[in-house]
C-alpha positions as a printed Julia matrix, in Angstrom:
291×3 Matrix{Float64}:
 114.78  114.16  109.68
 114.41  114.37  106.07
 114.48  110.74  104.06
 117.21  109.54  101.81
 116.53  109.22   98.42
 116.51  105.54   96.81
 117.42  104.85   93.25
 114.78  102.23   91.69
 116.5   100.1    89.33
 113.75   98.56   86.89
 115.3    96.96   83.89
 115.41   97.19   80.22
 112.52   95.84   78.84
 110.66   95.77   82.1
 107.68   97.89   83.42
 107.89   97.3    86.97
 110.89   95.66   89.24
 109.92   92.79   91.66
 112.01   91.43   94.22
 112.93   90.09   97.88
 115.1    91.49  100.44
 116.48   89.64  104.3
 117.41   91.9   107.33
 118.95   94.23  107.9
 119.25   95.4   104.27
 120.57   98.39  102.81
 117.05   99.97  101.68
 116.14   99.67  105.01
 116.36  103.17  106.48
 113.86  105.96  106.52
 113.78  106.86  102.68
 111.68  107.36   99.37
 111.56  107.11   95.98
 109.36  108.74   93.1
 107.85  105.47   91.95
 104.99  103.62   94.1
 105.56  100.44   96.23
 103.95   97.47   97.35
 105.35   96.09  100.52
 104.55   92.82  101.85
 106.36   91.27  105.26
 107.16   87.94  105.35
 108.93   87.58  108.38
 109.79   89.22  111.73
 107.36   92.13  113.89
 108.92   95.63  114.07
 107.43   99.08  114.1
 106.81  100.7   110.49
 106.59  104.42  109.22
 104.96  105.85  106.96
 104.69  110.03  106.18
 103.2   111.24  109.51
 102.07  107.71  110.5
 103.79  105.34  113.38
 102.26  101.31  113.88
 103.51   97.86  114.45
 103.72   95.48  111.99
 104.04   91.7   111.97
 104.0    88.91  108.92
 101.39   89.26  106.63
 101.7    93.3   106.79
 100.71   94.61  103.13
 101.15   98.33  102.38
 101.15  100.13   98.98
 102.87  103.37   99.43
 102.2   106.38   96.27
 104.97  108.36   94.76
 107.77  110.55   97.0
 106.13  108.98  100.38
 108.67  108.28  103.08
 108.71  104.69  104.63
 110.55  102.1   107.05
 110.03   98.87  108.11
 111.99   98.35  111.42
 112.37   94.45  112.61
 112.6    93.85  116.17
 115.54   91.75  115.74
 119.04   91.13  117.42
 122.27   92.29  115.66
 123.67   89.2   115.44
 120.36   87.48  114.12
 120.17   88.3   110.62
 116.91   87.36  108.85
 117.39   85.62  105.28
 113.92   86.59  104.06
 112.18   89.79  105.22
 109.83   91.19  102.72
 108.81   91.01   99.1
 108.27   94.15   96.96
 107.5    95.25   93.85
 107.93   98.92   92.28
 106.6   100.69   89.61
 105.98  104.3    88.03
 102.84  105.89   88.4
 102.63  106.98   84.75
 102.75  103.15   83.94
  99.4   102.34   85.55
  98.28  105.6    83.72
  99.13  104.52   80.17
  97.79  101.08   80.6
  94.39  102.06   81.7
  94.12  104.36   78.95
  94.49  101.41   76.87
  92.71   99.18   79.04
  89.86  100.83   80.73
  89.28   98.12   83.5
  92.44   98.99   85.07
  90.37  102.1    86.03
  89.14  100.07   89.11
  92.41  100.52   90.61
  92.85  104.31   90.8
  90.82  104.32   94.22
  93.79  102.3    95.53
  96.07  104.61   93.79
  94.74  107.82   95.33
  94.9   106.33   98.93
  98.28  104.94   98.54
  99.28  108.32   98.33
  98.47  107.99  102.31
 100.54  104.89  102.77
  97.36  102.18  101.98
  96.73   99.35  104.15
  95.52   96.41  103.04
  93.5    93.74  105.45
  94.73   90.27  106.21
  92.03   88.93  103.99
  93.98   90.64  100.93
  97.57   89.58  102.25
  96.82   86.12  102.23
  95.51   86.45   98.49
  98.6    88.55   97.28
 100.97   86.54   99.23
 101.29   83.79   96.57
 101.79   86.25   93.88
 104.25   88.36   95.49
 105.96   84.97   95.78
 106.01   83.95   92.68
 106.22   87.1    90.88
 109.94   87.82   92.22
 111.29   84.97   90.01
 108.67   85.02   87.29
 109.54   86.23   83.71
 108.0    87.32   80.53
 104.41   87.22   80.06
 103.55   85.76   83.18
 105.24   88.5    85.23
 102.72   90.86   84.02
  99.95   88.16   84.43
 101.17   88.08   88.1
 101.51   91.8    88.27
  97.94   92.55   87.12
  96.5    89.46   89.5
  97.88   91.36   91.94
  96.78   94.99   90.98
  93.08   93.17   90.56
  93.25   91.75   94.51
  94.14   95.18   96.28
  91.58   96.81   94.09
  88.85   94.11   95.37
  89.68   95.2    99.48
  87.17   97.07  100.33
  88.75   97.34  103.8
  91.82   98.86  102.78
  92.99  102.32  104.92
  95.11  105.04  104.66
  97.93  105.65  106.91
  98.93  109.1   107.19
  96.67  112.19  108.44
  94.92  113.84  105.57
  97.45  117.04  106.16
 100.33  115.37  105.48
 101.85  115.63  102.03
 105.35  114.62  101.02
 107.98  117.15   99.54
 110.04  115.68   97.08
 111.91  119.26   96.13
 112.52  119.62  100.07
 113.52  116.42  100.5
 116.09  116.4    96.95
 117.62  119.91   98.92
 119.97  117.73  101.2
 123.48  116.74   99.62
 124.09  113.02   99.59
 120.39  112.9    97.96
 121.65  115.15   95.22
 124.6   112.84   94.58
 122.04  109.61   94.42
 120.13  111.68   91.8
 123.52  112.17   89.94
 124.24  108.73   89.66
 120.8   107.63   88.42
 121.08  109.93   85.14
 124.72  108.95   84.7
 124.65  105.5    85.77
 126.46  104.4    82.23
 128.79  107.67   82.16
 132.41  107.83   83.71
 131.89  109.91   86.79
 134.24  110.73   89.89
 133.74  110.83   93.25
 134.87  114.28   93.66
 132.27  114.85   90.45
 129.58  113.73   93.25
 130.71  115.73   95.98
 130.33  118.95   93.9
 127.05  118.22   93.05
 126.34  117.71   96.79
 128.28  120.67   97.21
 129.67  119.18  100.02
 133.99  118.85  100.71
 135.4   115.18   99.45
 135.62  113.98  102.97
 132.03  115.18  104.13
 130.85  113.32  101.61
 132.47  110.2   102.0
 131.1   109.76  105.31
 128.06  111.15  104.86
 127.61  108.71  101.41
 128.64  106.0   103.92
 126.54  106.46  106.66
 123.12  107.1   104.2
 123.82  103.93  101.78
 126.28  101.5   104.11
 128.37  101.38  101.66
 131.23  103.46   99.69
 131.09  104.9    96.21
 132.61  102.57   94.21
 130.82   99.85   95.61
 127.62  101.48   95.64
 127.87  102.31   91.76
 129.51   98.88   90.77
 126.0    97.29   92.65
 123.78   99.15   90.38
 125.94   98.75   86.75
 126.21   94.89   87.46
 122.5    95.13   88.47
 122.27   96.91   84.93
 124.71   93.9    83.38
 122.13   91.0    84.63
 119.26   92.68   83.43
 120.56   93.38   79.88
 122.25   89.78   80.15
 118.34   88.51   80.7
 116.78   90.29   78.34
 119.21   91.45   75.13
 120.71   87.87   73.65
 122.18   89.83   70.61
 124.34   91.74   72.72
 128.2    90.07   73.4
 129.5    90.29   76.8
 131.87   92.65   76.2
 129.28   95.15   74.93
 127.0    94.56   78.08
 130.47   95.43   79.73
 130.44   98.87   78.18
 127.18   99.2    77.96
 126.59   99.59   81.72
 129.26  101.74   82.36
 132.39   99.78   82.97
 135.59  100.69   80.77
 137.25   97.45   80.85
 136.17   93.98   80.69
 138.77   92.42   83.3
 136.96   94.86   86.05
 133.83   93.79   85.1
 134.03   90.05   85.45
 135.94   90.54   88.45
 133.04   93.12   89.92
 130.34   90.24   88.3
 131.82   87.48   90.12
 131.81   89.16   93.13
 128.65   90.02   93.44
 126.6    87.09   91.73
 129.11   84.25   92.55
 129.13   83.45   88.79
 131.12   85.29   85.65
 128.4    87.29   83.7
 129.11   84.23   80.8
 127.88   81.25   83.12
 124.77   83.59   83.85
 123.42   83.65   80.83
 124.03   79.98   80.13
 121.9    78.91   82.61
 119.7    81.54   81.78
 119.36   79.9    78.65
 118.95   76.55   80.3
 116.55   78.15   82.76
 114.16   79.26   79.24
 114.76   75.74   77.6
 113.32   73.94   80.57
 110.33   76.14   81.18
């Protein structure tokens, strides 16, 4: 079964994207992305995969997985027992860590941990418990001391000298065979045109797949249609240009992330955040002048 492809969202003006996720949650499927991951569980025991690899997992689990390696975390929960809190994770290119230790040569001590993520990297409980708090914190931390989080936590995986790799040594993930199936295709699409009027017929062609094969199949690898699948990711875009581009008006964060009218895009805004895009970034700005 080849993985689904997910698009990483990290925003303007950010290096790295940190965040939180319940259960079930739409990431949660057998999938990959090109940018690595740090994955700790909060709550809930399941059965995780990574690559070639097959183990149980329970709170505390903390796994850093390298670029285009397939993963899943699967909770051994009920249906009807959704979880509010699963895991905490934070994202990031590989080139990033590679520019910043060229600037700052202690961040060399990490690239050990970097080549054995590309395994799926385990880390013990000794190492949870330290990251735990920062993973914590980190998800609703901004500015400077995101990145003083970010490199806290960088500095305890690279201290574990238990830490082990997950898959066999044979196994090696294949991004250009796992890009060759449609809906994947389609995903890629609407990464590079996030902010550009597309169709959902102009996806199906480049899944070259009919419009009603790839409705469903869009459905059944995202849980979601189209429209509502794009609108997620351009208000995503909206809060992080809200958060970190005061000069821009409303209306030209409207446009700017690839709505065409400004009525749609309060209305998609307020659906999805519970707030108009306006009252965000008022108490935004009351968030700042309390800190």
């Amino acid at each position: 079964m080849k993985p689904d492809l997910e698009v990483v969202q990290i925003g303007r003006g950010q290096s790295f994207t940190a965040w939180e996720h319940g259960y079930p949650y739409h990431t949660v499927r057998w999938h990959f992305h090109p940018e690595c991951e740090i994955h700790y569980v909060v709550a809930t025991s399941g059965r995780y995969f990574i690559g070639d690899f097959i183990g149980e997992f329970a709170p505390g689990n903390l796994v850093m997985t390298g670029p285009n390696l397939p993963h899943n975390w699967v909770s051994h929960v009920a249906p009807e027992t959704p979880v509010p809190l699963r895991s905490r994770v934070v994202q990031f290119p590989e080139i990033f860590l590679s520019d910043i230790a060229g600037v700052f040569g202690e961040l060399s001590c990490f690239q050990p941990v970097l080549e054995i993520s590309r395994r799926g990297a385990l880390f013990s409980a000794e190492t949870a418990n330290r990251a735990a708090p920062l993973l914590e914190e980190l998800v609703k931390a901004r500015g400077i001391r995101r990145v003083e989080l970010f490199f806290g936590l960088l500095a305890a995986l690279a201290a574990d000298r238990q830490v082990q790799p997950l898959t066999s040594a044979e196994y090696h993930p294949d991004p250009s065979g796992f890009m060759s199936t449609g809906v994947n295709q389609a995903l890629s699409f609407i990464n590079a045109n996030l902010t550009e009027p597309f169709s959902e017929s102009d996806l199906a062609e480049s899944a070259g797949l009919s419009a009603g094969t790839f409705s469903r199949s869009f459905r059944r690898h995202t849980g979601m249609g189209v429209v509502q699948y794009v609108n997620r990711l351009r208000i995503n875009l909206a809060c992080q240009l809200l958060m970190n581009a005061p000069d821009m008006s409303v209306t030209e964060i409207c446009y700017a992330a690839g709505f065409n009218n400004l009525s749609n895009f309060n209305r998609q805004f307020l659906k999805q955040k519970g707030i108009p895009p306006t009252r965000f970034r008022l108490l935004l700005g009351e968030n700042v002048a309390a800190a």
